[in-house]
N, C-alpha and C positions, 0 to 999 in steps of 0.2 A: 048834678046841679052844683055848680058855684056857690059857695060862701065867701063873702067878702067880711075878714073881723076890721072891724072899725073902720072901715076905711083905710088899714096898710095897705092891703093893695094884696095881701095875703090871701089864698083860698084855698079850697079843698085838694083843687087841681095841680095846686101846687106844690101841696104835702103828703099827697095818695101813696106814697112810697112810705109813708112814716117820716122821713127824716126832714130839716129844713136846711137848707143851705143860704149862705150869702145872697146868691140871686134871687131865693124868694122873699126876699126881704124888701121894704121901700127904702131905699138909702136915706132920705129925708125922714123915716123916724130914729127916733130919739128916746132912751129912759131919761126919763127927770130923776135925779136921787131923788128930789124934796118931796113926793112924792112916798116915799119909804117909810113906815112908818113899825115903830117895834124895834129895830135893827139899830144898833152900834152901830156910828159912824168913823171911820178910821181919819182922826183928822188928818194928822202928820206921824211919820216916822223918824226917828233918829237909832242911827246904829255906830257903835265902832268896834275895829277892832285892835287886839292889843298882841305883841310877840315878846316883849321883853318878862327874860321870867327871871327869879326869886326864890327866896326860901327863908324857912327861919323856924325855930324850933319850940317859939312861942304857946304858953296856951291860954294867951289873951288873941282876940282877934286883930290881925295886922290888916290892909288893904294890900290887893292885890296890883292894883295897879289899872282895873278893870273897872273903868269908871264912863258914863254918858250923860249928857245932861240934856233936859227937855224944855223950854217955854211954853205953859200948855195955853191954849187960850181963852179956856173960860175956867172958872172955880168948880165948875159941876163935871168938869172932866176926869175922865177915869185913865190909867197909866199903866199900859200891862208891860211889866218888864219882861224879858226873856234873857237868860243869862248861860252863856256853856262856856266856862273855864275850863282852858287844859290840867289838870293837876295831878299830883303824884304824890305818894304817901311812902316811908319808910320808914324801921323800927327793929332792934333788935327784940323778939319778943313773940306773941303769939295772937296777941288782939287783931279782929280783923276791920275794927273801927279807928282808921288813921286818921284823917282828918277830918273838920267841920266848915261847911260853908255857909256864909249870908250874903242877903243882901242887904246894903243900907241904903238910909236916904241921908244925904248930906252927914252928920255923927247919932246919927240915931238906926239903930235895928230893927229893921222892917220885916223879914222872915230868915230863918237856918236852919237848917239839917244836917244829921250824922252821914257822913258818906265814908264807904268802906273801901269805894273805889272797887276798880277790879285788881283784885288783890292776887297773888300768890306765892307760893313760898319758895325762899332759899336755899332751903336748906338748914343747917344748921344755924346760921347768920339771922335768921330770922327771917319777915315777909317785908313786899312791898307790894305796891298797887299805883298805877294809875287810872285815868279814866277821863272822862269829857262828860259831867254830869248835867243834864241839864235844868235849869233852875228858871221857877215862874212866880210871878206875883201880879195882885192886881191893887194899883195904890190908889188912894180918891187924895191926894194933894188937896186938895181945895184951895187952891192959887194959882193967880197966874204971873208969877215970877219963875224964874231958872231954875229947877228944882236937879239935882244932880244924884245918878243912884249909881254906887259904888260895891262890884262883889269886894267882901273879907273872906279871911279862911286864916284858920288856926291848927295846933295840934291838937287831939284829945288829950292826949299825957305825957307825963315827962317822956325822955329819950326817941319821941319821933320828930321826921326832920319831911316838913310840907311844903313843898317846890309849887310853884305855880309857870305855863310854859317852858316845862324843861325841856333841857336839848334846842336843838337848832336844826333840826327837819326839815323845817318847813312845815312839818304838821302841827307841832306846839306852839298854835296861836289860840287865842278865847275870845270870845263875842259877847255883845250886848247889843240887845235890840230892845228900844222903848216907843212904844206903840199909844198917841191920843186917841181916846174914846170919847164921841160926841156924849155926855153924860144924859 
């Protein structure tokens, strides 16, 4: 016996294998998102990416250079960053905590972590590390003006020297992806 659900045009006979394909489908249906209800909506995206790298031996936090910026469009939107900077850590010495990354929003520090990289040693010269860490946040802005999120990174301590995109590879680039959440 045939089943017809709702009216697609869908039935039993059509699915008796288990599986559905393109042609059991009615082409004329349609999901409504609005319809959706619970679910995060992804308004827009914005991403870039960056290859020019840096250093500095700082143990204030510097900007990397690693920066995107969003117009969200309503005040109740949520802002999930996503951050993977190329980075590198060096140091005569034996800590295996090189450098510190965050992220900001415009001069203010939105979240940071210790990153130790992947580290290994020298030898007698001491260690270094790089790595591509990836780094998340979710922001509530509560505006809708151009809100800009920028990774920094620093050293932990004197005598380390924190590279961002080093080398010229072509693999030493970093990303930023900021993602609106219908709030």
């Amino acid at each position: 016996m045939a089943i017809t659900i709702s009216g697609s045009g869908i039935t039993s006979a059509n699915i008796a294998d288990g599986t559905i394909v393109n042609a059991d489908i009615n082409p004329s249906a349609a999901i409504d998102g609005s319809k959706l209800t619970g679910v995060g909506k992804v308004l827009q995206v914005v991403s870039a990416n960056y290859v020019v790298g840096g250093s500095t031996s700082s143990t204030s936090f510097v900007s990397t250079g690693l920066t995107a910026t969003i117009t969200p469009s309503s005040t109740s939107s949520k802002i999930i960053i996503l951050a993977s900077p190329t980075v590198y850590g060096d140091r005569s010495g034996t800590t295996n905590n090189l450098i510190k990354l965050a992220i900001y929003k415009g001069a203010s520090i939105l979240a940071d972590s210790e990153t130790g990289v992947r580290t290994y040693d020298r030898g007698s010269s001491g260690i270094q590390g790089w790595g591509k860490p990836a780094m998340n946040y979710e922001d509530s802005p509560s505006t809708t003006s151009a809100t800009t999120y920028t990774v920094y990174g620093k050293a932990t301590e004197s005598g380390i020297t924190f590279a961002w995109n080093p080398g010229d590879d072509g693999g030493s680039h970093s990303n930023i992806i900021l993602m609106e959440i219908a709030g």
